[in-house]
N, C-alpha and C positions, 0 to 999 in steps of 0.2 A: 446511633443508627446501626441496623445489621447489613456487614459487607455484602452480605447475600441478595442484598437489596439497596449495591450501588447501582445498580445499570438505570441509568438517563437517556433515552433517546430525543432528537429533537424531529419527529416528523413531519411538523408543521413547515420547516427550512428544507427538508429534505422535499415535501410537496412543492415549496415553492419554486426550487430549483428547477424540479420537473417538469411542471405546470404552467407556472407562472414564465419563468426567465428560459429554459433552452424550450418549451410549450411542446414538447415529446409527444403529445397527442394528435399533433397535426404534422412532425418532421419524420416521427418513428413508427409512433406506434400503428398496429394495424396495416404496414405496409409489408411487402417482401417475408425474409424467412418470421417477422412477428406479427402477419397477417392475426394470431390466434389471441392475442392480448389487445385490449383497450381502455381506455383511460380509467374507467371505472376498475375492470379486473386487476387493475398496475398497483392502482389507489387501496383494495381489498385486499390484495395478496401480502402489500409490504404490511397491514395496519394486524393484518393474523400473527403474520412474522414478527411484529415487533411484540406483540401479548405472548407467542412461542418464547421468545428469547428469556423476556423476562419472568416466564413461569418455568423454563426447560433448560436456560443456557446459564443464567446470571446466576444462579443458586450453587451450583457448583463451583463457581469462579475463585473462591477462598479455599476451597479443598483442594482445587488444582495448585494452589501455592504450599497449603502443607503439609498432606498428605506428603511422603516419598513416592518416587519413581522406584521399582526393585525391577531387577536383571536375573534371571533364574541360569544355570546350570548349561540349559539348551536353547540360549541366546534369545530368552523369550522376556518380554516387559511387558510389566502388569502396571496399568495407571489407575489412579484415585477409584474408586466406584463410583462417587457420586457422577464423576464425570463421564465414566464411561456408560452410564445410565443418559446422560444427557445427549451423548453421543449417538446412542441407540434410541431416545426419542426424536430425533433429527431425523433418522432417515425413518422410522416408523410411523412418522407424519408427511413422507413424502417431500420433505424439505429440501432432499440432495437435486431433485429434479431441476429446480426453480431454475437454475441456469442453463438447459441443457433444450438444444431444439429439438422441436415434437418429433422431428424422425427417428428421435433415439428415444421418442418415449417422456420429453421435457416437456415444460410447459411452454416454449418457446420464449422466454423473456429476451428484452433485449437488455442489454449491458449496463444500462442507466441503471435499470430494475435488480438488477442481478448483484453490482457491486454498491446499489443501495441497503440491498440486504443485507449484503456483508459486511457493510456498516454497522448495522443493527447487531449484527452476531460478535463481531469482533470487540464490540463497544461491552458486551453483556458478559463476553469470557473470549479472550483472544487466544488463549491454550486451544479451546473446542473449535473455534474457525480455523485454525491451521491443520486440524484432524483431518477438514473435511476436504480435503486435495484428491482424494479418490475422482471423485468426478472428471473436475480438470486433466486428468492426467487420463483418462478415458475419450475426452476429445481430441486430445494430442492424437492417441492411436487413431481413433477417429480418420483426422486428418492426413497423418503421414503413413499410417500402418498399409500393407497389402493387406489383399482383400481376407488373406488367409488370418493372420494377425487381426483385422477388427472381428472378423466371427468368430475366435477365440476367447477374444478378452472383453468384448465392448459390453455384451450381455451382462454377464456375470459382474462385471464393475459395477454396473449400473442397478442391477437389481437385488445383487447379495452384496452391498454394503461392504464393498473390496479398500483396502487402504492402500495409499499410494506414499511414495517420496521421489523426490530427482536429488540423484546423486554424483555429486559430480567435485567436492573439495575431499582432499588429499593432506595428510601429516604434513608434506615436503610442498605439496604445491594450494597456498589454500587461494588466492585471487587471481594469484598465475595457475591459472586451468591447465594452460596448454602445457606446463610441466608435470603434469599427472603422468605414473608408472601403471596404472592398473592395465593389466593385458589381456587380449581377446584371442584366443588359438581358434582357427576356424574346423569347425567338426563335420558338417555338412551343411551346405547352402546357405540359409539363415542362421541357422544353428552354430552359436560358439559357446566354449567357455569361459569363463570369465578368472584372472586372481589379480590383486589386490588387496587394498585395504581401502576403506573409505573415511573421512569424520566430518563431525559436524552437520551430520547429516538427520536434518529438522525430521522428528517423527518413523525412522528410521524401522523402530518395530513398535508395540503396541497392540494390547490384548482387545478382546470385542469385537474383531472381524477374524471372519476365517483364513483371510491372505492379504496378502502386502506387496505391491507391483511396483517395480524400482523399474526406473527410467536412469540407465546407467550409461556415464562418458567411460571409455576403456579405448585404447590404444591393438588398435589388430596388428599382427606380428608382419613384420615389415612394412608397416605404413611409420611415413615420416615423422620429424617432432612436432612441435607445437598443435594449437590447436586444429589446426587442418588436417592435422593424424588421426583426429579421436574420431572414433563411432561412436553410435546412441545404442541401448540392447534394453529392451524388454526381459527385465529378470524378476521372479516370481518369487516369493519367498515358498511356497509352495508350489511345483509345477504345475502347469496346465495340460492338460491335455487337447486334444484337436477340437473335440468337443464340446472345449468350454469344460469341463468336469476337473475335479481336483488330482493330483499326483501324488508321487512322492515329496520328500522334505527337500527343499532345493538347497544348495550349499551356499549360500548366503546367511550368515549368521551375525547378529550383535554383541560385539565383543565389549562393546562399554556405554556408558553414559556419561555423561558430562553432569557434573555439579554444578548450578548454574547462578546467577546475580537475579533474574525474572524467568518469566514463564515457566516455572519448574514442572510444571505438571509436561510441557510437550518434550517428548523424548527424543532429546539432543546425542546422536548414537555414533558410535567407529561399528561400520561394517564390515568383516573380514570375508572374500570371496574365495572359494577354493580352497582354504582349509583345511573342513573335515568331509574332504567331496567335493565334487564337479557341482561348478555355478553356473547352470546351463542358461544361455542366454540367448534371444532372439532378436536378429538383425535389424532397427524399423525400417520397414519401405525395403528395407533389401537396399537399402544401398549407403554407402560409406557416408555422410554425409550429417558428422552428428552434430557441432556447433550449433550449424544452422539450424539444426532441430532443437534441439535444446532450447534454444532462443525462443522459442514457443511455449517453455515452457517459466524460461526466466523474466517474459515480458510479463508474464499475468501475475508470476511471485514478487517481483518489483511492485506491479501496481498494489496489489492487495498488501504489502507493504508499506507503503504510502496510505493507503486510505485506512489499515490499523490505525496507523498512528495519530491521522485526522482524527479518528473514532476514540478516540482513548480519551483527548486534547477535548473534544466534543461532552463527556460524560463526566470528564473530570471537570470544566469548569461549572457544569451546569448541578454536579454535586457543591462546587466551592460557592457558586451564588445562592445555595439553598441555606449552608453554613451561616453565610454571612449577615442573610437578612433575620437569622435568628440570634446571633450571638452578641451579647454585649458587652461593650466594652469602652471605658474613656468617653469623657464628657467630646462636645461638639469642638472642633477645629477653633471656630469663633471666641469658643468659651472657656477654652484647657484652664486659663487662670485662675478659675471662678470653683475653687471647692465643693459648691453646692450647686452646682450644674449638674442637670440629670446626664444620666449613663448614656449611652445611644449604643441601637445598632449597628455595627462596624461597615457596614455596607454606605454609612453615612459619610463616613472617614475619605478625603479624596484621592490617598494614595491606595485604599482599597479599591474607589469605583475607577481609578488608572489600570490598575490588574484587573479586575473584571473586564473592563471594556475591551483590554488588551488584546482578552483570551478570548475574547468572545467574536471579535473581529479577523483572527485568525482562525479559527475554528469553523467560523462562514467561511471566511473565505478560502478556506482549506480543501472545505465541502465544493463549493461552487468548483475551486481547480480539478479536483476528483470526479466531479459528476459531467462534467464540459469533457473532460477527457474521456468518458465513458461514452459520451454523446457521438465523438469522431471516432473511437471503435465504432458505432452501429453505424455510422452512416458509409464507412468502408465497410462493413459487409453488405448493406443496402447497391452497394456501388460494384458489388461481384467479389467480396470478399480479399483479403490479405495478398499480394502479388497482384491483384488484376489491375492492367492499366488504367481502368478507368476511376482505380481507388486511388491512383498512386500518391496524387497530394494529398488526401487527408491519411495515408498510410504515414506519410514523413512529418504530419504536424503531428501523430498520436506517437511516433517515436521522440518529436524535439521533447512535446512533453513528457514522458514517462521519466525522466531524469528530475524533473522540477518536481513529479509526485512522490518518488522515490528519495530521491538525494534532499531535497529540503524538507518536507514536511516532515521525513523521521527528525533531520537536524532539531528544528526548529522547535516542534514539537516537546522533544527534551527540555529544552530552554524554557518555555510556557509552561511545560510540568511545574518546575520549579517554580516557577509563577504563581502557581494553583497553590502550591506547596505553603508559598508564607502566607495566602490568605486565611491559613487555617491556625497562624501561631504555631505554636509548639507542639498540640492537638495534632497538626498534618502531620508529623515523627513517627507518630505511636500506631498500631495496627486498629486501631478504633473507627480510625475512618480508611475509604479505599485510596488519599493519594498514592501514600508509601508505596502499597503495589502498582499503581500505574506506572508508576517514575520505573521499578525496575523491569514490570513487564515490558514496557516501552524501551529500553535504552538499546537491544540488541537489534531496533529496526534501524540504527543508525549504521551498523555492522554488517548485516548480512543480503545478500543478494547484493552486492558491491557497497562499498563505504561509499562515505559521503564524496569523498574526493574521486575517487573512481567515477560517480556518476558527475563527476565535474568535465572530467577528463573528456568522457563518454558525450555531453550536451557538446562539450568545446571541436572534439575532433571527427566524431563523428555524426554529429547531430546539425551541427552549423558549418564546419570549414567543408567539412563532404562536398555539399552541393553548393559550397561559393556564399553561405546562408538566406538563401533564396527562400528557404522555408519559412525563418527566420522574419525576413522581410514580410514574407506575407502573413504571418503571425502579427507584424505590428502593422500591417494593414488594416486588421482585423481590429486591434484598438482604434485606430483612426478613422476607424467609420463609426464607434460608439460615440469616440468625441464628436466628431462632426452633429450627431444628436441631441449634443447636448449646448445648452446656449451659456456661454461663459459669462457673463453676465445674470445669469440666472439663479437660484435657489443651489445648485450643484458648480458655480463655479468655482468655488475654493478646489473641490474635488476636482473640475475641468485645470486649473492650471495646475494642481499639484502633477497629474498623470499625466500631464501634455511637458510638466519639464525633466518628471525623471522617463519618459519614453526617451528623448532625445537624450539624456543622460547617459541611458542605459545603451544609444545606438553609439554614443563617443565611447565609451566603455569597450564593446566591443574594437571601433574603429582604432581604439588604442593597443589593444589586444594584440593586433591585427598588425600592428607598424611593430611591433616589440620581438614575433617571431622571428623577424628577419636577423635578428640580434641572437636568439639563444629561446627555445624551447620550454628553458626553467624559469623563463616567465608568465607560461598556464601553471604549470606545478606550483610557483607559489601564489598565482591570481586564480587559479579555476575555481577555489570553493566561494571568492568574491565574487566572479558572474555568475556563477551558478545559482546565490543568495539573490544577488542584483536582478535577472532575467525573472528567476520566482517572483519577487518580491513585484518587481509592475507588473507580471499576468494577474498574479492576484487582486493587484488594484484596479486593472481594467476591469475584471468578472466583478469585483464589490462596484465600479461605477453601472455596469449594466444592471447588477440588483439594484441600484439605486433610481434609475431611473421608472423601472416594472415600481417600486414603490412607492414613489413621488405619484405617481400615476395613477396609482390603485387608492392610495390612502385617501382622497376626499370623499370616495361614496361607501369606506369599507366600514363592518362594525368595529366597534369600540375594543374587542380583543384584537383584530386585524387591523385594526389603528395602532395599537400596540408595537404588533411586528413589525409593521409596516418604519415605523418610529423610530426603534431598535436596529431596524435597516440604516437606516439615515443618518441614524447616528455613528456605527460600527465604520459606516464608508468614511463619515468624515475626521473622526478621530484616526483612522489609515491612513488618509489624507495627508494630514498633519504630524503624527509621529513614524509613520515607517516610510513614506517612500522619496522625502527628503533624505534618505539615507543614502539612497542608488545616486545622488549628487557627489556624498563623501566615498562613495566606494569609486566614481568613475576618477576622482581627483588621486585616489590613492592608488589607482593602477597605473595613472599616468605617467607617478612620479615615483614608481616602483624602480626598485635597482636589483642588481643579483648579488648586493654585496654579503647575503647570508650564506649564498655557495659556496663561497669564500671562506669561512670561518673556518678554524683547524676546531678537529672533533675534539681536542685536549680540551676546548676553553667553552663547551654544552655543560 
């Protein structure tokens, strides 16, 4: 096959979720600020995007791996052509809009729509969706900026195809933020300067756009330590003027690039500030207050981080099931003894259709976790938007989950790559086919925007013990009104008692959790990535039993290919059923009988 034409979507799953299972047409769409979208436009818009991607985005995907990143003289990086060609037909097709509401000139989608897309993109060249952060970081100002700050920058983001990055990891400080040195001398009102250094900083410069608007954490000169010292600054790689019109060279420059394991083509950069020149910088909002800002910015990099990785898991198995139903090999399981036993397709073989099925039950239901979560973003802005009381509960269920999007399905993800991997023999090794690259464009979504344990940390202490896990609680309310739907005795009970014993599993899990604090702290640190997996592991199996029941439901009157899916459904939930969420039983047993005799160990005997 030509890598150029790995990209796999599946929009039939992606419909169904929409359609069918959260029915977006009757909850979202067409209401409030997505008054201008409706089920048909949702339907037409992803079905263009997904023929863009794979004619504009998937073709470049292998040059973004081997072309080189180069670094010039005056801190300038030049990436692949192909892709920067791909990147220029993105927004020359008006693609950068799709997310962005009609008051700024978007098409108004809502969030389903929007991170469905990004699905599609990320799946086809995950280098080129990370490019495209200009937008995003345009409604950030949007939101926090004064009034002076959006007519400066909102324009021009928007209409001249402006690149973005948030910069915020440091040499000396990279997950510990608040230990960042970069400093702010204030010049006048909003106006400071910036010095430091920065790394690791995704996309940092990057040729094809005329400017590059850094959303920067810096420390203003006598404000305290840690993170409640830092401010946010609006830093241009080229100034802005009042106008909206371009400046002079602003003193923010790229002083290196990172050699990388995946993604080669996005430009992994140390930014030095202040240097060769004042890195003039603008205050957001005018007021001190950057964490919190920022976090506006790290919520939607988390998510789309997680839903990468759904997207990768998504393309690569549905490239591994394509593999396999053509590849032969080895007579039939029944018949190995028998010499003269014809060959069979390996897709025949049952420890392949276990990987297949594996991947493919995670992959849904990966989607389902990602698009559900998409769903309670819209319906908190349906609700008056992010802080407003009357969103507050679904503000706090789309914060429990953004750690299950983030922190497990990069994990998990990786582990399923490898999955994908041996279904293809020895073949998957070699650059002939696209696993190789997914396995390493994938592995740095387990790394970045917090590790896996970080977002452990994150669900445990600020996600659940915050509010007493009140949210929590009403999250497994939320299953238990699926089950209540469904008749345990019926066609889905295998399904009904597996999710009805690791729910209550997963609630002693916690309540174990819980009694253990009182003892010593360093018993999250070494259980948090256990619940973390565990809490993932039954949301997912709830959303696979709700698609299970939409298909029970649908499949007697559907045709014969939606009998299919419908099949495919039913079977994905109850193969979950039965191998993973029997698992939340061995994880709540191993938390119980956890000790801290690892704290203990002298570093001499690691």
């Amino acid at each position: 096959m030509s890598n150029a034409q790995h990209y796999k979507s599946n929009l039939r799953d992606i419909f169904f979720n929409l359609f069918e299972v959260l029915r977006v047409d009757e909850s979202i769409l067409g209401k409030g600020e997505f008054a201008g979208m409706d089920a048909e436009t949702a339907r037409a818009t992803l079905e263009a995007y997904n023929e863009f991607c794979a004619r504009e985005l998937a073709p470049s995907w292998v040059a973004s791996d081997r072309i080189p990143l180069t670094l010039d003289a005056d801190g300038n990086v030049a990436i692949p052509e192909p892709l920067r060609r791909s990147l220029k037909a993105h927004h020359d097709n008006e693609w950068h809009l799709l997310g962005l509401p009609e008051r700024v000139g978007g098409t108004g989608a809502p969030a389903v729509v929007a991170w469905s897309s990004f699905e599609l993109s990320a799946a086809a060249n995950a280098t080129a969706a990370f490019y495209m952060l200009g937008t995003v970081i345009a409604r950030v100002i949007e939101d926090l900026g004064t009034e002076a700050q959006k007519r400066r920058f909102l324009r021009p983001m928007i209409d001249r195809n402006w690149g973005a990055s948030m910069v915020l990891t440091e040499p000396d400080a990279g997950s510990d933020v608040g230990a960042g040195r970069t400093k702010a001398r204030q010049v006048d009102g909003d106006l400071y300067e910036i010095e430091g250094v920065k790394r690791f900083i995704t996309n940092g410069d990057f040729d094809g756009t005329e400017n590059i608007i850094h959303l920067v954490l810096a420390r203003p000169e006598g404000h305290g330590p840690g993170t409640k010292g830092l401010s946010m600054f609006i830093v241009p790689k080229f100034w802005v003027n009042e106008d909206g019109s371009l400046g002079a060279r602003n003193g923010v420059y790229c002083t290196n690039i990172e050699h990388k394991m995946g993604l080669k083509g996005s430009a992994t950069c140390e930014l030095t500030f202040g240097e060769r020149g004042p890195a003039r910088g603008l205050l957001v909002g005018g007021v001190h207050e950057g964490i919190r800002q920022m976090f506006h910015v790290i919520e939607h990099a988390r998510m789309a981080v997680g839903c990468k990785s759904m997207a990768t898991l998504s393309t690569a198995y549905l490239n591994a099931l394509e593999f396999t139903k053509i590849r032969v090999q080895g007579a039939d399981l029944l018949r190995a003894t028998d010499k003269a036993a014809p060959r069979v397709r390996i897709i025949q073989h049952p420890d392949v259709r276990r990987m297949l099925m594996l991947q493919k039950s995670f992959a849904e239901g990966m989607r389902a976790l990602c698009l559900y979560t998409a769903s309670i973003q819209d319906e908190v802005t349906l609700a008056g938007g992010h802080g407003n009381v009357a969103a507050g509960e679904l503000d706090r269920v789309n914060d429990l989950l953004l750690p299950l999007v983030k922190g497990y399905c990069s994990e998990k993800v990786y582990e399923l790559l490898a999955t994908s991997l041996q279904c293809y023999g020895g073949s998957g090794y070699v650059q002939d086919y696209p696993i190789e690259q997914y396995i390493r464009d994938q592995k740095i979504d387990t790394l970045y925007e917090g590790t896996t344990h970080i977002q452990a940390l994150d669900l445990f202490f600020r996600k659940v013990a915050r509010d007493g896990g009140e949210t929590l609680r009403a999250l497994f309310g939320r299953a238990q009104a699926t089950l209540a739907e469904v008749d345990p005795a019926g066609p889905l009970g295998v399904e009904h008692a597996a999710l009805s014993r690791a729910l209550a599993d997963l609630q002693g899990l916690y309540g174990a959790m819980l009694a253990k604090l009182g003892e010593s702290l360093y018993h999250v640190g070494l259980q948090g990535n256990r619940v973390l997996f565990a809490t993932a592991e039954v949301v997912i199996g709830w959303l696979l039993l709700r698609q299970a029941v939409v298909a029970a439901a649908a499949r007697p009157t559907a045709s014969e290919a939606d009998r299919d899916f419908y099949d495919g459904k039913l079977a994905a939930v109850r193969f979950y059923a039965r191998n993973v969420l029997p698992g939340v039983t061995l994880a709540r047993k191993l938390a119980e009988q956890s000790t801290l005799e690892l704290m203990d160990v002298p570093e001499a005997a690691f």
